[in-house]
mmCIF file of the N, C-alpha and C atoms, coordinates in Angstrom:
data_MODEL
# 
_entry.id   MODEL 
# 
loop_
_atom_site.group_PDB 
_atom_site.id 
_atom_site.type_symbol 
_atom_site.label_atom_id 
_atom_site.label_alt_id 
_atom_site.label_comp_id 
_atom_site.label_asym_id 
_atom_site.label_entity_id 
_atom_site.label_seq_id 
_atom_site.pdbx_PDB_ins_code 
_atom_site.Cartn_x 
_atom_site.Cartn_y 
_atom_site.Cartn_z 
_atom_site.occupancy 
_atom_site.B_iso_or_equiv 
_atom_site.pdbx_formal_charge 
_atom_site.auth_seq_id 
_atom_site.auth_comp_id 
_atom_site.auth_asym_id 
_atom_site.auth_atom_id 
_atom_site.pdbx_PDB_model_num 
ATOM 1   N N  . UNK A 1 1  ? 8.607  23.309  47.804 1.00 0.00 ? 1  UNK A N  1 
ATOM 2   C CA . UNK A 1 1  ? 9.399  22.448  46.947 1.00 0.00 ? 1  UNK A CA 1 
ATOM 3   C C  . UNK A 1 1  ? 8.526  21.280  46.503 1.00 0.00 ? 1  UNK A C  1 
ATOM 4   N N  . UNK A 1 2  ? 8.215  21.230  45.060 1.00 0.00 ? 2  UNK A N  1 
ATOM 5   C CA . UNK A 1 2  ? 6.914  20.013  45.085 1.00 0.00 ? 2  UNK A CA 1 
ATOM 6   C C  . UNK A 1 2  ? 7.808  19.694  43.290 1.00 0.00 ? 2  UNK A C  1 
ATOM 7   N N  . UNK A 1 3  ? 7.727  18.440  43.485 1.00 0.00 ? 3  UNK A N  1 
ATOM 8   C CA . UNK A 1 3  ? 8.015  17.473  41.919 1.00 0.00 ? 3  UNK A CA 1 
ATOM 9   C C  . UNK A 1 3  ? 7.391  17.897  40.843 1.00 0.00 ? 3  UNK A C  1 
ATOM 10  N N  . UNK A 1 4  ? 5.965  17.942  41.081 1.00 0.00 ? 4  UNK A N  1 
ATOM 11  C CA . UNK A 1 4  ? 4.821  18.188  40.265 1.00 0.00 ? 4  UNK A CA 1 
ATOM 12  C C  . UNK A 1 4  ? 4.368  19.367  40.155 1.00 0.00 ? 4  UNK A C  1 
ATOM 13  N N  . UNK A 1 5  ? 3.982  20.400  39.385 1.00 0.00 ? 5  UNK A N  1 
ATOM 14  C CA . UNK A 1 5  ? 2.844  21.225  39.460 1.00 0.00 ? 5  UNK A CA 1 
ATOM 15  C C  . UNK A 1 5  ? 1.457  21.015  40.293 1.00 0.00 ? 5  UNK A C  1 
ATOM 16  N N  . UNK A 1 6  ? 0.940  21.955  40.582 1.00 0.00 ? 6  UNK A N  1 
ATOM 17  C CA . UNK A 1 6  ? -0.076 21.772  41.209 1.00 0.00 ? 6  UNK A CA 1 
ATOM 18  C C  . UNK A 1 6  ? -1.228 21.503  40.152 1.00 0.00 ? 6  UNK A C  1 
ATOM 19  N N  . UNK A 1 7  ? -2.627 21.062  40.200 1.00 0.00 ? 7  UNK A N  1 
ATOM 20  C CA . UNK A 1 7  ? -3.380 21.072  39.403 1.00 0.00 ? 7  UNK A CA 1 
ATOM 21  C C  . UNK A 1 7  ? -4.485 20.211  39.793 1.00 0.00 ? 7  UNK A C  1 
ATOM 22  N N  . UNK A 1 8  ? -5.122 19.858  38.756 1.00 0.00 ? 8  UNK A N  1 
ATOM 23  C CA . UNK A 1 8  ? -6.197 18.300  39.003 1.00 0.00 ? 8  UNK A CA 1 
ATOM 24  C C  . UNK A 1 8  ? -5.486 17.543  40.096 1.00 0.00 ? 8  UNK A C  1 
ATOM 25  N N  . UNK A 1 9  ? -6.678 16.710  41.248 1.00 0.00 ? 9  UNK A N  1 
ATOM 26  C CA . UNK A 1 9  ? -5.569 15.292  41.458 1.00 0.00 ? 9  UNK A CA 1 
ATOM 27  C C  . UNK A 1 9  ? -5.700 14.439  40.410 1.00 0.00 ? 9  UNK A C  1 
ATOM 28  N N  . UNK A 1 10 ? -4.662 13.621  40.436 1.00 0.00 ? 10 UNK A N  1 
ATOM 29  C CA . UNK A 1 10 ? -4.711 12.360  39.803 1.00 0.00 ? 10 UNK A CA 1 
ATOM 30  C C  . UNK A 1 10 ? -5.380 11.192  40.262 1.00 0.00 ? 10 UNK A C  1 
ATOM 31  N N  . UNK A 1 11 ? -6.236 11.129  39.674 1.00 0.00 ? 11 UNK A N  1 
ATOM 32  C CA . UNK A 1 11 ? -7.046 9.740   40.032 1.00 0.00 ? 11 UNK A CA 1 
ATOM 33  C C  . UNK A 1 11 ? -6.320 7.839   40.396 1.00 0.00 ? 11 UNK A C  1 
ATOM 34  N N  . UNK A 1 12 ? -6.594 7.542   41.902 1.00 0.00 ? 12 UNK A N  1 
ATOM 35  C CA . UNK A 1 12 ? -5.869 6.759   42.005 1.00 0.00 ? 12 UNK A CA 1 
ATOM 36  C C  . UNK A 1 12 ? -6.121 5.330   40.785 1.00 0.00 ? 12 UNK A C  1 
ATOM 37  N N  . UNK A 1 13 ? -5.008 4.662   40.306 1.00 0.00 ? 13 UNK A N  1 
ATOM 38  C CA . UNK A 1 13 ? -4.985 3.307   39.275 1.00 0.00 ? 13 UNK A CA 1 
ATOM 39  C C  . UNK A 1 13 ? -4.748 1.887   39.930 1.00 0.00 ? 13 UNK A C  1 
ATOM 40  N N  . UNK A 1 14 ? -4.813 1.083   39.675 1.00 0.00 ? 14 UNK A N  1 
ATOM 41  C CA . UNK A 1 14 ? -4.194 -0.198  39.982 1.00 0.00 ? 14 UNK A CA 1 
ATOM 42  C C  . UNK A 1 14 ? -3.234 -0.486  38.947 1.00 0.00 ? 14 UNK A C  1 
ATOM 43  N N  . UNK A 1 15 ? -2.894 -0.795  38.396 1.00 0.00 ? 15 UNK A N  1 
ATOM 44  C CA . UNK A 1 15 ? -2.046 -0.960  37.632 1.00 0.00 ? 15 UNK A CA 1 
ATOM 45  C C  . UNK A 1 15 ? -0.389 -0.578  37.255 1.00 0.00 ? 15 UNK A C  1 
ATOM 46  N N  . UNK A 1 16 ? 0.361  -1.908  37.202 1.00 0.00 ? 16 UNK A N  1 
ATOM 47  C CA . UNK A 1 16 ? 1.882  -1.754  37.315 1.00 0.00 ? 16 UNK A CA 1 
ATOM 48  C C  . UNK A 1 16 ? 2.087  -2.684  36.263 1.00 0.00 ? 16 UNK A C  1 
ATOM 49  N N  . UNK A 1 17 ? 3.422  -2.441  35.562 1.00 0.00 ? 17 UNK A N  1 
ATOM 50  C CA . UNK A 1 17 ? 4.005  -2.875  35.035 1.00 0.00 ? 17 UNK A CA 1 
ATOM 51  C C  . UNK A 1 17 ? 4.127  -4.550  35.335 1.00 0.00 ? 17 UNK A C  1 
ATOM 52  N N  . UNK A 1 18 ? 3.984  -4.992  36.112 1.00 0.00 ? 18 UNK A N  1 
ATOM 53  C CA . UNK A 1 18 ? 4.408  -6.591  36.529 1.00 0.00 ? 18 UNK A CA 1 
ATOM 54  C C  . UNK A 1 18 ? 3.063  -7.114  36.121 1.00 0.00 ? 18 UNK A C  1 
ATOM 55  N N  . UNK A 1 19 ? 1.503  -6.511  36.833 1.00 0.00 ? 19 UNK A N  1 
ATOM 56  C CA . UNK A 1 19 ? 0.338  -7.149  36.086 1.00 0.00 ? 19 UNK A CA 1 
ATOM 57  C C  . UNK A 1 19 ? 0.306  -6.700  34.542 1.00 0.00 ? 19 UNK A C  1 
ATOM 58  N N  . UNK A 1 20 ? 0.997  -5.984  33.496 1.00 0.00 ? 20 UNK A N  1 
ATOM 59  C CA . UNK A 1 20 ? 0.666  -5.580  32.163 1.00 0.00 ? 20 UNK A CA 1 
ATOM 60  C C  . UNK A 1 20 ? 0.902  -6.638  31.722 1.00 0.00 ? 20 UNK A C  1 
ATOM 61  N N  . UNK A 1 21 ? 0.298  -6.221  30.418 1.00 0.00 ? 21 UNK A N  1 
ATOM 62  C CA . UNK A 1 21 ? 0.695  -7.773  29.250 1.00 0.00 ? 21 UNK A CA 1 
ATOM 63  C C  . UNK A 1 21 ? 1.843  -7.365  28.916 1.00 0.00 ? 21 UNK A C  1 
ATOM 64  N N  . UNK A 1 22 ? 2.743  -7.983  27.870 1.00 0.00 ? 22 UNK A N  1 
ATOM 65  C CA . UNK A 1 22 ? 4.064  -7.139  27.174 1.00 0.00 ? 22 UNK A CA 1 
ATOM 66  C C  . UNK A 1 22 ? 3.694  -6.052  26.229 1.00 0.00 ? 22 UNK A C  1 
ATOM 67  N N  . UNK A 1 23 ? 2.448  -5.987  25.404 1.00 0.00 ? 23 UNK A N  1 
ATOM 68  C CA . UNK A 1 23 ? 2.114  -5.242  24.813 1.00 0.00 ? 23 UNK A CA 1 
ATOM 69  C C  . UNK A 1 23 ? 1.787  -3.985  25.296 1.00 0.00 ? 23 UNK A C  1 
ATOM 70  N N  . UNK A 1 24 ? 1.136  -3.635  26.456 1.00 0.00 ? 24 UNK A N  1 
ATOM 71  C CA . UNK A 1 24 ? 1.208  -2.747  27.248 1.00 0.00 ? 24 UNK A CA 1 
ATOM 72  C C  . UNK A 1 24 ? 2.225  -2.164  28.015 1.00 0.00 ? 24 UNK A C  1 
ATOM 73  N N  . UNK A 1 25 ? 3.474  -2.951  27.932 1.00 0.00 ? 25 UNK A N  1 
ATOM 74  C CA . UNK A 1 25 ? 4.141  -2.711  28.922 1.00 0.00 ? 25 UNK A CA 1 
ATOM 75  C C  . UNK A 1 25 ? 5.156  -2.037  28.012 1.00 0.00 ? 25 UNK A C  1 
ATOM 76  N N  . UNK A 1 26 ? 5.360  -3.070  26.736 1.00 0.00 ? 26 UNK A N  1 
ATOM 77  C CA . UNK A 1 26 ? 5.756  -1.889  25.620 1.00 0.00 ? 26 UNK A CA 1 
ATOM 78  C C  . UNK A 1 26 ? 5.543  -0.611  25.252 1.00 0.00 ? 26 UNK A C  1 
ATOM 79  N N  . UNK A 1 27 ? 4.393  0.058   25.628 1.00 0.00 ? 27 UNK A N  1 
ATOM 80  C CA . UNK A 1 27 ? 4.012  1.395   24.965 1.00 0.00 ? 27 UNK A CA 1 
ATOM 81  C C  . UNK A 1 27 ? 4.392  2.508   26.392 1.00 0.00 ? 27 UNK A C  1 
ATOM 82  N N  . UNK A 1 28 ? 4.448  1.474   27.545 1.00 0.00 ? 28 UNK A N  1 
ATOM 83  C CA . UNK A 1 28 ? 4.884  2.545   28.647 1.00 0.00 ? 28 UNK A CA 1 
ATOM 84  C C  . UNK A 1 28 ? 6.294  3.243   28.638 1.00 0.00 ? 28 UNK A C  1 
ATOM 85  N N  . UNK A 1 29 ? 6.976  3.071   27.551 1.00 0.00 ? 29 UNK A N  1 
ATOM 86  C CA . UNK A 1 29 ? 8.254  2.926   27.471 1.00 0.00 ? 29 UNK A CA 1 
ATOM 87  C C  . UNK A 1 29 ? 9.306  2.752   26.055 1.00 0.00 ? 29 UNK A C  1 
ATOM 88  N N  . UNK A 1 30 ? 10.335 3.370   26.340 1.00 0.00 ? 30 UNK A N  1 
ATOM 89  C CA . UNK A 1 30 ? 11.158 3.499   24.841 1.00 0.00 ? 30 UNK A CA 1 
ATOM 90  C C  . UNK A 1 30 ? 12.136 2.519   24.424 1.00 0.00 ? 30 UNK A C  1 
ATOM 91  N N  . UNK A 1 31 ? 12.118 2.099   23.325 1.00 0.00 ? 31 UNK A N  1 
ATOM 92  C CA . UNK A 1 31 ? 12.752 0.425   23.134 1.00 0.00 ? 31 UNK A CA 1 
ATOM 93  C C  . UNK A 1 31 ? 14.022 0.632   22.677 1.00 0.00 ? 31 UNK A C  1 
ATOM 94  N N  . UNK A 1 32 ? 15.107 0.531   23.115 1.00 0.00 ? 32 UNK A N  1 
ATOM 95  C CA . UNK A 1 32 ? 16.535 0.461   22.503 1.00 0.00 ? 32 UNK A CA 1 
ATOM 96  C C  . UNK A 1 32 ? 16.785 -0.966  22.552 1.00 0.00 ? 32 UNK A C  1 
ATOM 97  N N  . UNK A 1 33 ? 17.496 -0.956  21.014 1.00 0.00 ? 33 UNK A N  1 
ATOM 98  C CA . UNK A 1 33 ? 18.039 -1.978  21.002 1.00 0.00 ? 33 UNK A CA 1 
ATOM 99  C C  . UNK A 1 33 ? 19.988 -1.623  20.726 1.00 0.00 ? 33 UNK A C  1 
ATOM 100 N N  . UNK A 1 34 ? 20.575 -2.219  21.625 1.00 0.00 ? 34 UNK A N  1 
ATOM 101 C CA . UNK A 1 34 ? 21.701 -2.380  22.337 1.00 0.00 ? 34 UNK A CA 1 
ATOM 102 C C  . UNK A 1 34 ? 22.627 -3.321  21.117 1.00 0.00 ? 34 UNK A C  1 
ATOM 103 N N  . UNK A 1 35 ? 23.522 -3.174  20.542 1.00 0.00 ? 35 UNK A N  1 
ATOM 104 C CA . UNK A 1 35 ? 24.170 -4.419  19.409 1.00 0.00 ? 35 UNK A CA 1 
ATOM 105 C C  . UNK A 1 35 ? 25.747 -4.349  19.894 1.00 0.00 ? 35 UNK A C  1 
ATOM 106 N N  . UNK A 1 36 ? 26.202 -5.674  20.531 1.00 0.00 ? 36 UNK A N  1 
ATOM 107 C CA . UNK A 1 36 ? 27.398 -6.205  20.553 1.00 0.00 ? 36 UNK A CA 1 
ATOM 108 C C  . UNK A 1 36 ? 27.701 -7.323  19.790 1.00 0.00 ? 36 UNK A C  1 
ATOM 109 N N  . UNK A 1 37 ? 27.813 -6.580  18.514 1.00 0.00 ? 37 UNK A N  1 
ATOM 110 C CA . UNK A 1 37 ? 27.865 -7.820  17.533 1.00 0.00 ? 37 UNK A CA 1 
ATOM 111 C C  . UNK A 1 37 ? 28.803 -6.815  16.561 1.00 0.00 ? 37 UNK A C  1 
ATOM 112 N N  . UNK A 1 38 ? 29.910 -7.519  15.312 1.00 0.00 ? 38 UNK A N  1 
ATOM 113 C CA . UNK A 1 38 ? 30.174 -6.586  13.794 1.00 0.00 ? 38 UNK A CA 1 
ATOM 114 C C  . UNK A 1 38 ? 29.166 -6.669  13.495 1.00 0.00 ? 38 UNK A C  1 
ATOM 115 N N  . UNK A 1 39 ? 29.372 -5.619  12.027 1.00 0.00 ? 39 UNK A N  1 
ATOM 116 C CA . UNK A 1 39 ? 28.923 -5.033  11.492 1.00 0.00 ? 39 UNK A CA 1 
ATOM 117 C C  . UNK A 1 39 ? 28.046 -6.140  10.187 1.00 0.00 ? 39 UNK A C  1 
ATOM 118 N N  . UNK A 1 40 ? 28.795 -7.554  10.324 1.00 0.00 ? 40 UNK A N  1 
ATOM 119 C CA . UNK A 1 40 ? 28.396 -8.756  9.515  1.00 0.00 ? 40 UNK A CA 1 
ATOM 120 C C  . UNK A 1 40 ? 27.281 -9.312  9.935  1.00 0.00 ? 40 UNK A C  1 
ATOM 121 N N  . UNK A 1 41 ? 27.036 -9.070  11.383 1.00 0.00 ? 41 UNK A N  1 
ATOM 122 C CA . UNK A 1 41 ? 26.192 -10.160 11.897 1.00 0.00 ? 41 UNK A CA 1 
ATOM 123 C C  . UNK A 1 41 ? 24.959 -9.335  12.138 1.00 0.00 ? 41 UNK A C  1 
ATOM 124 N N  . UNK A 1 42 ? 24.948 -7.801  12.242 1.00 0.00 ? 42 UNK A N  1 
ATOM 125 C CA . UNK A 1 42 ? 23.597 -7.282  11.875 1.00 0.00 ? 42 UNK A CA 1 
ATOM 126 C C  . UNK A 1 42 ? 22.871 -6.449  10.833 1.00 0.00 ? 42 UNK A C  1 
ATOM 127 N N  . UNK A 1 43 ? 23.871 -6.202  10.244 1.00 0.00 ? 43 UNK A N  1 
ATOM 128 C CA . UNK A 1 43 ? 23.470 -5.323  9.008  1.00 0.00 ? 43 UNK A CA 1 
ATOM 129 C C  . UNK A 1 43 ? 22.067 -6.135  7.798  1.00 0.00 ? 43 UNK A C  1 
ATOM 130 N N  . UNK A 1 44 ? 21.876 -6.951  8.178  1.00 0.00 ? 44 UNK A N  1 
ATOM 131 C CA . UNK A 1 44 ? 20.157 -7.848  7.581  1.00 0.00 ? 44 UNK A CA 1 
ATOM 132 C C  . UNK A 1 44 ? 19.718 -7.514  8.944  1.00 0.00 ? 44 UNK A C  1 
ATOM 133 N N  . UNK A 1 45 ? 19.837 -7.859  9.809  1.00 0.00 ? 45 UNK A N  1 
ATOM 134 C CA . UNK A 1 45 ? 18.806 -7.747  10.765 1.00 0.00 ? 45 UNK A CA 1 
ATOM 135 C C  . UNK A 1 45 ? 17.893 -6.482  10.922 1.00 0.00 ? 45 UNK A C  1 
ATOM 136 N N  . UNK A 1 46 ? 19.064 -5.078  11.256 1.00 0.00 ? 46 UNK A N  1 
ATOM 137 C CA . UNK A 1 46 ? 18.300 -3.648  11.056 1.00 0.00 ? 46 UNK A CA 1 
ATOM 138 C C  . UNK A 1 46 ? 17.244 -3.185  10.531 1.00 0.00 ? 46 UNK A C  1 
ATOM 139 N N  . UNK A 1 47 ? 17.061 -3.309  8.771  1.00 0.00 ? 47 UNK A N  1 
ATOM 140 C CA . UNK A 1 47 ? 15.915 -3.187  8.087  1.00 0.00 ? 47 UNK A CA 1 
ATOM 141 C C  . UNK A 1 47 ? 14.614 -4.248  8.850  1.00 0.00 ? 47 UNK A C  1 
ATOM 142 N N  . UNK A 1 48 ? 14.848 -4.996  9.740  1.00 0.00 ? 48 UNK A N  1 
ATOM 143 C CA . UNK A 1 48 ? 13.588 -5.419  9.963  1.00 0.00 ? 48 UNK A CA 1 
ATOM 144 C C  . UNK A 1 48 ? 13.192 -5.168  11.297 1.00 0.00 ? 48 UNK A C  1 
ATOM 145 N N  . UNK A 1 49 ? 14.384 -4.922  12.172 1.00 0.00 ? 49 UNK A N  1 
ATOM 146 C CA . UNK A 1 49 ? 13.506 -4.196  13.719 1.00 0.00 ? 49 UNK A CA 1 
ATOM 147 C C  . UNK A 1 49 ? 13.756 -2.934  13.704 1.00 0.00 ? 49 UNK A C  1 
ATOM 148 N N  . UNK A 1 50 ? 14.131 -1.841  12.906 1.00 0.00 ? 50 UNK A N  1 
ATOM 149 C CA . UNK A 1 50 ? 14.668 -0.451  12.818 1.00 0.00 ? 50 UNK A CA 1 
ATOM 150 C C  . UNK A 1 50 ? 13.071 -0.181  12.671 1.00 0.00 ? 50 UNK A C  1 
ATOM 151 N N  . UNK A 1 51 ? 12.063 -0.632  12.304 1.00 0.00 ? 51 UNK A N  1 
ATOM 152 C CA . UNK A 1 51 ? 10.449 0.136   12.605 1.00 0.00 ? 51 UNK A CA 1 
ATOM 153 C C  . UNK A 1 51 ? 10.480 -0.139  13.778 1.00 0.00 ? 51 UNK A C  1 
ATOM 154 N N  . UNK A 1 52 ? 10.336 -1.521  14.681 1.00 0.00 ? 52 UNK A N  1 
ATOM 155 C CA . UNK A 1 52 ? 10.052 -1.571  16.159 1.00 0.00 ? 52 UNK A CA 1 
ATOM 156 C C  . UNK A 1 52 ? 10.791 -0.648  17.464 1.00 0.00 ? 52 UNK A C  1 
ATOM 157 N N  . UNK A 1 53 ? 11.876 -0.041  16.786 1.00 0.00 ? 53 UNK A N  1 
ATOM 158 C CA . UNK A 1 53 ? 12.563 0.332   18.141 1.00 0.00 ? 53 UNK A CA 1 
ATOM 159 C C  . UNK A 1 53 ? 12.183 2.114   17.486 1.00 0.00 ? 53 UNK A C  1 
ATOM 160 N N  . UNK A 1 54 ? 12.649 2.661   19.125 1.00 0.00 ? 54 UNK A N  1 
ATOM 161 C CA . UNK A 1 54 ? 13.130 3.680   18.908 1.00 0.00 ? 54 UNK A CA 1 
ATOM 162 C C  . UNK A 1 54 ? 14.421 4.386   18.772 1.00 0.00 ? 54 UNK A C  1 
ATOM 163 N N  . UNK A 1 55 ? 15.392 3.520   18.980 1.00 0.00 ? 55 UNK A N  1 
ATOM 164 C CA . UNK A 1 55 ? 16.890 3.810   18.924 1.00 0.00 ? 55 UNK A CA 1 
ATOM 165 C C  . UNK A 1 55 ? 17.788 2.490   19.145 1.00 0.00 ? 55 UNK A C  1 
ATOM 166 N N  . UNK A 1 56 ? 18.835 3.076   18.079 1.00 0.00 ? 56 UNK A N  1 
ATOM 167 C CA . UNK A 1 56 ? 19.370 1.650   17.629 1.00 0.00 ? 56 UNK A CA 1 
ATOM 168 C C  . UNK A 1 56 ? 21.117 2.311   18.482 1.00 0.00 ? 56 UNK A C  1 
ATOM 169 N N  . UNK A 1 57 ? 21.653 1.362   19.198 1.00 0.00 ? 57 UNK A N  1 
ATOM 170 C CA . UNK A 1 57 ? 23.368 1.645   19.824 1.00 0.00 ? 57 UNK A CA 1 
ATOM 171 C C  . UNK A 1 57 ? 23.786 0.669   19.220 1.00 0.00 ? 57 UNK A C  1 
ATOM 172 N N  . UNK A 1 58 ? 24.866 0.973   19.218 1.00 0.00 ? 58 UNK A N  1 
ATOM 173 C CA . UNK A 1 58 ? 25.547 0.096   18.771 1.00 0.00 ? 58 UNK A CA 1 
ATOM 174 C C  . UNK A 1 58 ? 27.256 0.362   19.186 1.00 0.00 ? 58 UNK A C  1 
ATOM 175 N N  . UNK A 1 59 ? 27.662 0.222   20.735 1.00 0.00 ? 59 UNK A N  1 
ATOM 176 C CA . UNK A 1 59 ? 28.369 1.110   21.364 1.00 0.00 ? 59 UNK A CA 1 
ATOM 177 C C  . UNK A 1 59 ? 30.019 1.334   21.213 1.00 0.00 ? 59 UNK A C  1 
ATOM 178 N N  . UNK A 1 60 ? 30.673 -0.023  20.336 1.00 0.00 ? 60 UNK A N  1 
ATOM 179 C CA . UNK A 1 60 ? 31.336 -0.574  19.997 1.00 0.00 ? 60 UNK A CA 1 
ATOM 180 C C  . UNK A 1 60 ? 32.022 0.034   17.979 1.00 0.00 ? 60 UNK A C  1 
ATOM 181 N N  . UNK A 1 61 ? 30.579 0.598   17.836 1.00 0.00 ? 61 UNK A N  1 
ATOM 182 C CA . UNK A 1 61 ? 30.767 1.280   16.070 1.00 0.00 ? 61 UNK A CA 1 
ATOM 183 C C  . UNK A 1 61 ? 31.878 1.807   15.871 1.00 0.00 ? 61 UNK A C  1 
ATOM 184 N N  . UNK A 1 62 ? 32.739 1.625   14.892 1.00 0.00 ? 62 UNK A N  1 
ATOM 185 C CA . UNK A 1 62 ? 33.778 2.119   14.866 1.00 0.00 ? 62 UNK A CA 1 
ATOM 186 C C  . UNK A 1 62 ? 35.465 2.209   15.377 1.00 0.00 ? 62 UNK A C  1 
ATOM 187 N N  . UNK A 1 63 ? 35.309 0.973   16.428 1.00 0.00 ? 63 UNK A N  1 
ATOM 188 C CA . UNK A 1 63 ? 36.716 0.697   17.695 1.00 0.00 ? 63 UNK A CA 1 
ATOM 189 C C  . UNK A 1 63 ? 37.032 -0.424  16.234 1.00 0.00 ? 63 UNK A C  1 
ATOM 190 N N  . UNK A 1 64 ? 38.511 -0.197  16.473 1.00 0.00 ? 64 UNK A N  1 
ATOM 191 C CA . UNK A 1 64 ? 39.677 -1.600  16.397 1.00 0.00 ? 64 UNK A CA 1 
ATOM 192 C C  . UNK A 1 64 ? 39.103 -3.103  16.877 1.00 0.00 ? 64 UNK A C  1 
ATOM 193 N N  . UNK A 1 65 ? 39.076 -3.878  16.522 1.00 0.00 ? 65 UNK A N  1 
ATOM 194 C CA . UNK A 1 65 ? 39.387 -5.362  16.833 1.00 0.00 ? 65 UNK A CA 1 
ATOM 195 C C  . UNK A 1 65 ? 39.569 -5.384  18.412 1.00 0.00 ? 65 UNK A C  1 
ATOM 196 N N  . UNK A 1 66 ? 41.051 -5.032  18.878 1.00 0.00 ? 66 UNK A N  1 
ATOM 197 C CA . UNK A 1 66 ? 41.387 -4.884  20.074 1.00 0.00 ? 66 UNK A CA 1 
ATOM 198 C C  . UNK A 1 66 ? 40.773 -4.073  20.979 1.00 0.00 ? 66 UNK A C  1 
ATOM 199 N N  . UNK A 1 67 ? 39.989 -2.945  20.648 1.00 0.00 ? 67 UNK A N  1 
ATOM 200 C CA . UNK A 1 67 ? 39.444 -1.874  21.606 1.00 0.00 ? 67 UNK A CA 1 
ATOM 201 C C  . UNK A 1 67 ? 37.812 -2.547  21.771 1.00 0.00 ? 67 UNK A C  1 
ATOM 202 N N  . UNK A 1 68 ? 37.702 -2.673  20.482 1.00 0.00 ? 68 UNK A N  1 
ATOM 203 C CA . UNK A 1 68 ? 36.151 -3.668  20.611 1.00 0.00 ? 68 UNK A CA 1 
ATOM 204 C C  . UNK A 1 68 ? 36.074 -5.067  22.298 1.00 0.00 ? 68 UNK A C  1 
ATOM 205 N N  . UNK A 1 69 ? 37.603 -5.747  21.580 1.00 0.00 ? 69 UNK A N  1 
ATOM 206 C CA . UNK A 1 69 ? 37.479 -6.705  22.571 1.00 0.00 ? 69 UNK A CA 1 
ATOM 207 C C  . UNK A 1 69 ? 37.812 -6.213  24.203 1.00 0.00 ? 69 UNK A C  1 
ATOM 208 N N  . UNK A 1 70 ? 38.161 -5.110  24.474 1.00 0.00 ? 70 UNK A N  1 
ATOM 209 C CA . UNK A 1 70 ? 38.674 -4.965  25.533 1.00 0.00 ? 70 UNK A CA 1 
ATOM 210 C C  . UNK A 1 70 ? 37.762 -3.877  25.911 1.00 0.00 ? 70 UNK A C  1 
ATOM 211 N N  . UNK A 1 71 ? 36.535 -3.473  25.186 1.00 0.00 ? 71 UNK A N  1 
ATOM 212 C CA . UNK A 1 71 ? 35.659 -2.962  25.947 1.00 0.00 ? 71 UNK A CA 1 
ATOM 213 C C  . UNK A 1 71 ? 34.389 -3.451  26.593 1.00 0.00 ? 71 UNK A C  1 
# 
């Protein structure tokens, strides 16, 4: 029962996420951006971080007033 395939070893690293810069720490990883906001308060914003991310939620799209607030 093994996680991995067998193969090459992997050569041991130093390196973690806590010593990276943000720029590095960015590419280890997939960027969602999360929106609890209407549809007023981001619809300018999108066109300008919709290149930076990889996926846009927005979890709230589409609820009532009331279902919005009570979720």
């Amino acid at each position: 029962m093994g996680l991995a395939p067998t193969g090459p070893e992997i050569p041991p690293y130093d390196e973690t996420l806590t010593t990276a810069t943000i720029d590095e720490g960015l590419l280890t990883g997939t960027i969602v951006l999360v929106v609890h906001a209407g549809t007023a308060y981001y619809e300018q914003l999108f066109p300008l971080v919709e290149p930076a991310v990889d996926e846009v939620r927005i979890p709230t799209e589409g609820l009532a007033i009331g279902e919005t607030l009570a979720w």
